[in-house]
C-alpha positions as CSV (number, residue, x, y, z in Angstrom):
1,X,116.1,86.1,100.1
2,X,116.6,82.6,101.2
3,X,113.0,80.6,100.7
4,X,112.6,77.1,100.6
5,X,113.0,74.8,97.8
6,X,110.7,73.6,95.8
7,X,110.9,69.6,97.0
8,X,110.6,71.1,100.7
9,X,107.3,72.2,100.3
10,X,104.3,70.5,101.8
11,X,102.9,67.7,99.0
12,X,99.2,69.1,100.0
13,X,100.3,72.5,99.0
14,X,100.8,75.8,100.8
15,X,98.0,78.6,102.0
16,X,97.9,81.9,100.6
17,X,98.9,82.9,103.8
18,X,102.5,80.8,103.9
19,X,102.6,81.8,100.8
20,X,102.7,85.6,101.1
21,X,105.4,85.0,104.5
22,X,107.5,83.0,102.0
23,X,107.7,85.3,99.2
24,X,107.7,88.5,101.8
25,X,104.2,89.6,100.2
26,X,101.0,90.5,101.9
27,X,98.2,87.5,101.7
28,X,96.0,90.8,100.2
29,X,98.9,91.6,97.3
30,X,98.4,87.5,96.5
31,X,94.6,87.9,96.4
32,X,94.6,91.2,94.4
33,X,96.6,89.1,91.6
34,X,93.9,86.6,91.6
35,X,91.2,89.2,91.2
36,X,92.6,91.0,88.3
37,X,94.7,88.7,86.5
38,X,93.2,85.5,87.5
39,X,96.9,84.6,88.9
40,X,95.9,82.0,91.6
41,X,96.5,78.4,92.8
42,X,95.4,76.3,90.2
43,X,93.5,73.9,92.9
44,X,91.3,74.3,96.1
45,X,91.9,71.9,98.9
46,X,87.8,70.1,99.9
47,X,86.7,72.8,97.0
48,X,87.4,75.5,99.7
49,X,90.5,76.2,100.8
50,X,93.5,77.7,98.2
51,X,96.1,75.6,98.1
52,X,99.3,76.8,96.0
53,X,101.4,73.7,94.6
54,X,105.2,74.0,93.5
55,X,104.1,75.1,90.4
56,X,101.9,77.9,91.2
57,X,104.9,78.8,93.9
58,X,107.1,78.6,91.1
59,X,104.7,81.0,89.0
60,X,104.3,83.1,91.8
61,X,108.0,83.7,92.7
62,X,109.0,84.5,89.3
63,X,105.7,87.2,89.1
64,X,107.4,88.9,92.3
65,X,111.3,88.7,90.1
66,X,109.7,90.1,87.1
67,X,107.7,93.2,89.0
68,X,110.7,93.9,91.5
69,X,112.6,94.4,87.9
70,X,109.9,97.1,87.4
71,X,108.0,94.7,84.6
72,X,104.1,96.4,85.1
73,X,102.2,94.0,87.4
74,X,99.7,92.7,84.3
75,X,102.7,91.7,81.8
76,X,104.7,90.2,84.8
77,X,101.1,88.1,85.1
78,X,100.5,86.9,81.8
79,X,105.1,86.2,81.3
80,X,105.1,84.3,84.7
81,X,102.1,82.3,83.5
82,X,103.5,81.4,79.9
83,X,106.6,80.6,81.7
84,X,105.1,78.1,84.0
85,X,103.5,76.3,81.1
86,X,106.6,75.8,79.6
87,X,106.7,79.1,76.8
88,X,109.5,81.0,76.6
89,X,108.1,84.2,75.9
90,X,106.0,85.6,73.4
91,X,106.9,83.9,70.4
92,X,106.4,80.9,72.5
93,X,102.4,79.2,72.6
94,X,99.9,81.4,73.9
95,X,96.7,79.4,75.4
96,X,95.8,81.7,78.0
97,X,93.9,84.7,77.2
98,X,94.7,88.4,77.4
99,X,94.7,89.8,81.1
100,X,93.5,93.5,81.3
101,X,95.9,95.8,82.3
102,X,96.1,97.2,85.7
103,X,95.2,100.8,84.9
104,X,93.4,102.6,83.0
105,X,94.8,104.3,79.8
106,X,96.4,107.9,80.3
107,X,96.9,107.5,83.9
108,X,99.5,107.7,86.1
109,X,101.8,104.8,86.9
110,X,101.2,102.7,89.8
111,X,104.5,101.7,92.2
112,X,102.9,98.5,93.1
113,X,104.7,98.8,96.2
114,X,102.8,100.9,98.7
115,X,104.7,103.4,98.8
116,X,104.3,107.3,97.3
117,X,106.5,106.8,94.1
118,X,104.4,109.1,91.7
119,X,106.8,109.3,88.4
120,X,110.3,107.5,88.1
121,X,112.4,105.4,86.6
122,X,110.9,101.7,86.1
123,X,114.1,100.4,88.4
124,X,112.7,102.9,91.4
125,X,109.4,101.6,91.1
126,X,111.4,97.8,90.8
127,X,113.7,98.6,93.8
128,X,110.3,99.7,96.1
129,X,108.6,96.6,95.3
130,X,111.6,94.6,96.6
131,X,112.5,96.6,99.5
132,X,108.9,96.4,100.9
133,X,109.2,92.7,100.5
134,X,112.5,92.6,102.3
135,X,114.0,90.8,99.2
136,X,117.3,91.5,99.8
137,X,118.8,89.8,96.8
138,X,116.5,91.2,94.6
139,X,117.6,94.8,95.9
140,X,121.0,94.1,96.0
141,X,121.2,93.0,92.4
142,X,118.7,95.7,91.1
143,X,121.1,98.3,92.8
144,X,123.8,96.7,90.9
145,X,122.4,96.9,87.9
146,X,121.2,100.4,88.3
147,X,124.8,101.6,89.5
148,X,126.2,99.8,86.2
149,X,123.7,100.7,83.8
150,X,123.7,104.5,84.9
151,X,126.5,105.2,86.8
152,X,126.5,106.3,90.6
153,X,125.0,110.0,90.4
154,X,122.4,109.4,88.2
155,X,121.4,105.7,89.9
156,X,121.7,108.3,93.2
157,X,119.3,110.9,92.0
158,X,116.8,108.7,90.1
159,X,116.6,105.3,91.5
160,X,117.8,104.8,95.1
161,X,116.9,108.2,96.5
162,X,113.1,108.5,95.1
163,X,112.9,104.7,96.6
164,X,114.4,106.1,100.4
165,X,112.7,109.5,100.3
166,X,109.4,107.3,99.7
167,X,109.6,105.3,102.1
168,X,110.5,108.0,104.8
169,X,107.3,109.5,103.5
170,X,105.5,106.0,103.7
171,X,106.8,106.0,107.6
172,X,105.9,109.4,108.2
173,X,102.6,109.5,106.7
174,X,101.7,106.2,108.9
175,X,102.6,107.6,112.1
176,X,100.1,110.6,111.5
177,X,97.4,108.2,110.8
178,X,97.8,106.1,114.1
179,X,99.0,103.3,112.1
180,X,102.2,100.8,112.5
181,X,104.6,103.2,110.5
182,X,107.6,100.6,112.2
183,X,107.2,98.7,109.5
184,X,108.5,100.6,107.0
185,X,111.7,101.2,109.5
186,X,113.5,98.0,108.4
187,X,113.0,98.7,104.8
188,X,114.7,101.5,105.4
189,X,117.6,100.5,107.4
190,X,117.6,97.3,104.5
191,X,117.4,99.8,101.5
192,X,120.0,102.1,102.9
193,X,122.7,99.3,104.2
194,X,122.3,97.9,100.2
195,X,122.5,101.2,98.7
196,X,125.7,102.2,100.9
197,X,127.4,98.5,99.9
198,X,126.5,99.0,96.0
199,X,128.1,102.2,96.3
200,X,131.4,101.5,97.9
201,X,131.4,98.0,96.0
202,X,131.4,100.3,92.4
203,X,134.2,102.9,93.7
204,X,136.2,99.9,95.3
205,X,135.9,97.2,92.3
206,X,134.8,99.3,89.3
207,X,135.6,102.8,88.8
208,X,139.5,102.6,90.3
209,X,140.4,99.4,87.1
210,X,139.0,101.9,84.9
211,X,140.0,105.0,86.1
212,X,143.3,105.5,88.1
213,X,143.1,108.2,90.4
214,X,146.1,110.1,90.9
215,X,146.7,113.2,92.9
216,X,146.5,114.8,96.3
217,X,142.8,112.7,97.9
218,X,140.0,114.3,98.9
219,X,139.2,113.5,102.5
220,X,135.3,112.7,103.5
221,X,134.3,112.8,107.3
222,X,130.9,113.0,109.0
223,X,131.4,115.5,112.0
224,X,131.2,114.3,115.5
225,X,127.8,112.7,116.1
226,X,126.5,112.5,112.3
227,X,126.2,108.7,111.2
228,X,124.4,109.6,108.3
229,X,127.4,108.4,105.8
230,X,125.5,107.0,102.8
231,X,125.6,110.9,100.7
232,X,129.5,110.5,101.6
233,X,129.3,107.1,99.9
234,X,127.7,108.8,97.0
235,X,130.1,111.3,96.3
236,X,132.9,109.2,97.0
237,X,131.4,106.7,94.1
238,X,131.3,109.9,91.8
239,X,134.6,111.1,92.6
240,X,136.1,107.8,91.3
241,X,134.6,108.4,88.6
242,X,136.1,111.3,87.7
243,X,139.4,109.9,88.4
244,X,139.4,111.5,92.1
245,X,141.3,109.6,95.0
246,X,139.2,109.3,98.2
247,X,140.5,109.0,101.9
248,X,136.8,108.1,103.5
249,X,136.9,108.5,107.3
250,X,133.3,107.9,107.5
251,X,130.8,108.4,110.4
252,X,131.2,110.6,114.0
253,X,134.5,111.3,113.7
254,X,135.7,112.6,117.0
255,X,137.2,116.4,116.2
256,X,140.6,115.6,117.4
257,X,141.4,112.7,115.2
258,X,139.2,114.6,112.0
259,X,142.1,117.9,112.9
260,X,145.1,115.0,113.4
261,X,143.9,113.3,109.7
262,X,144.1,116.8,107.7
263,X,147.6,117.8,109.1
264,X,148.6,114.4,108.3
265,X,147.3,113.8,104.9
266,X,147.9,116.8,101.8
267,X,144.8,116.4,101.0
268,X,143.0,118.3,97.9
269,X,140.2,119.3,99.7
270,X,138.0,118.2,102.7
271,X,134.3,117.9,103.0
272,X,132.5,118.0,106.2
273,X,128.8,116.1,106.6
274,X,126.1,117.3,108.4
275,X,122.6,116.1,107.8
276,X,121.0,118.7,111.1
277,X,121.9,121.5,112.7
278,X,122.9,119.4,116.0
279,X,126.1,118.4,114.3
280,X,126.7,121.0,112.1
281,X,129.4,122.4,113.9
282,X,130.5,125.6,112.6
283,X,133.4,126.1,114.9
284,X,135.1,122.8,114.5
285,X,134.8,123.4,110.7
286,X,136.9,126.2,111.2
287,X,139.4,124.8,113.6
288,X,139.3,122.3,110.1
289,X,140.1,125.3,107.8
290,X,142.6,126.9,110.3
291,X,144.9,123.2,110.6
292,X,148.0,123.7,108.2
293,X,149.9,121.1,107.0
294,X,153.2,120.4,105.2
295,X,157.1,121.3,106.2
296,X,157.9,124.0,108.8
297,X,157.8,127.6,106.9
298,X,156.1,125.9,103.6
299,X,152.9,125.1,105.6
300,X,149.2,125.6,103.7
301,X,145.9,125.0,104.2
302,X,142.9,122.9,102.4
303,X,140.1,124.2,101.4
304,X,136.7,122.6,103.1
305,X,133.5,122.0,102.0
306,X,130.5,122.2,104.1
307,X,127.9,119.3,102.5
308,X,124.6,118.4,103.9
309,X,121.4,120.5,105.0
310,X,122.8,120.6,108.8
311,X,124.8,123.6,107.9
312,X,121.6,125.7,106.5
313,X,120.6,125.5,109.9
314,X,123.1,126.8,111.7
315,X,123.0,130.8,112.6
316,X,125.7,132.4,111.2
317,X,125.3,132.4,107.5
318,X,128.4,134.1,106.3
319,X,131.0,132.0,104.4
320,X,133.9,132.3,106.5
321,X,137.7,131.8,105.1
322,X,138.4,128.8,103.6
323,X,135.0,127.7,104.2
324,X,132.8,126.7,100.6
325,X,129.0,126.2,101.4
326,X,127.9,123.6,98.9
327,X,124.3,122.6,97.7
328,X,124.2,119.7,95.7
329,X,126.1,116.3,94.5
330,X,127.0,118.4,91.2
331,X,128.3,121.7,93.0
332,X,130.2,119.4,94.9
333,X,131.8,117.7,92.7
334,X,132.4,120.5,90.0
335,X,134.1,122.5,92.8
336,X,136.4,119.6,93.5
337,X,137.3,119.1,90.0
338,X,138.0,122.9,89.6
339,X,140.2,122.5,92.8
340,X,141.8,119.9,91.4
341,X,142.4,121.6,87.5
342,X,143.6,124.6,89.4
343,X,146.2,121.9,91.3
344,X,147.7,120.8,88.3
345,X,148.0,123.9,86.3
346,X,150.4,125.6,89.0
């Protein structure tokens, strides 16, 4: 997040109010530090008004860094403060007293975010904090991290998606109450863009060096009318890792050129994305199933998998030929990868 430097601020100091618009915190998150950690400007303008000089900016901005990184709000406090009088840590000298923790002993974690975390990984909790503050290089490089540290499925299943589902709750649950649940609408769209990039940016730049995929590619397309491409991007980073090439077509693909892309490509397998029942289209997926590719009197057909809860809702429940329901990431992937063995042993 760009912010100002530290000679460009204003000699008298800033309000807690500029303060909170330039770190992308609420004036109350700011005044709730003071209160329980006693993490405040160090001077009051006439004896009244706060006034928050470079260093207590400084102090301030590396207090957001260290909880965005999922540090618990009272040990970011007391790090942020021995760092701004010049300790390095805690072998470092300690003049300033113990601060009490920020909850009491046996309970439950709080996200420090706002949003309905409950129990997850310290990164979630990290990547909430940011997002709400629109930090977007804090979120791009705890995403980065997470990807790196964990690898895509489990950075999917434990650290973005807990941090999206939240906030869709966050946005949800404020619309019931009357309240301005838009605001939670562009930490979603920021969240999701970041996730999407981190994603693509590990299949593209990590897991192919490590990993050459070889083989027949398995082709990823969001029917006609579904932009929801960010679970593609998942399995697409999982798929490189398990050494899986990937032809990604990505969002509303218009059925002709999705039927023109399968006879064209020998593709291992093809999964179709629906996230509702409005673009779940049962009888293109078929038309999908039913296109044969290959020389004249030595053509076959690729199997397709149906991903995304859009297909649940559709009425006909049978499985029809050459048609694979799946439920998850893992089923996904594990009925690729046994495509795939069966392949090769032929």
């Amino acid at each position: 997040m760009a912010t100002p430097q530290r000679d460009e601020l204003p000699v008298a100091g800033l309000t807690t109010g500029q303060l909170a618009r330039l770190l992308g915190v609420s004036p109350t998150t700011l005044r709730s530090w003071d209160r329980r950690y006693g993490f405040g400007p160090a001077s009051r303008a006439d004896g009244r008004h706060r006034r928050w000089s470079p260093d207590d900016v400084a102090m301030a901005r590396e207090m957001c860094r260290l909880t965005a990184s999922g540090t618990p709000p009272a040990e970011a406090a007391r790090t942020a403060r021995l760092r701004a009088r010049g300790s390095a840590g805690p072998d470092g000298p300690d003049e300033w007293p113990p601060v009490p923790s920020d909850r009491a002993e046996g309970s439950a974690p709080r996200a420090g975010s706002g949003l309905p975390l409950g129990r997850v990984r310290s990164e979630c909790r990290g990547l909430a904090r940011a997002a709400v503050r629109l930090d977007a290089e804090e979120v791009r490089e705890l995403l980065r991290r997470a990807v790196a540290h964990h690898g895509p499925a489990v950075a999917w299943e434990e650290v973005m998606s807990p941090a999206l589902q939240a906030v869709g709750r966050k946005w949800q649950s404020s619309g019931e109450r009357g309240e301005q649940g838009e605001q939670y609408v562009e930490v979603e769209h920021l969240l999701s863009w970041h996730i999407s990039a981190a994603l693509r940016h590990y299949y593209l730049d990590a897991a192919r060096p490590r990993r050459a995929a070889t083989g027949a590619p398995v082709l990823l397309s969001c029917l006609p009318g579904e932009q929801h491409t960010l679970p593609l991007d998942v399995l697409t980073a999982v798929l490189g890792d398990e050494g899986l090439a990937v032809l990604m077509l990505g969002g509303s693909v218009p059925a002709d050129a999705l039927i023109t892309a399968v006879r064209r490509v020998a593709s291992l397998a093809v999964v179709l994305w629906a996230q509702t029942g409005d673009t779940a289209d049962l009888a293109l997926a078929r038309r999908v199933a039913g296109a044969r590719w290959g020389v004249r009197g030595a053509r076959t057909q690729t199997p397709v998998l149906l991903c995304g809860p859009g297909w649940h809702q559709v009425t006909d429940a049978a499985e029809p030929p050459g048609l694979t329901y799946v439920t998850s990431l893992h089923d996904a992937v594990r009925t690729l990868t046994g495509l795939r063995r069966e392949r090769t042993s032929r």
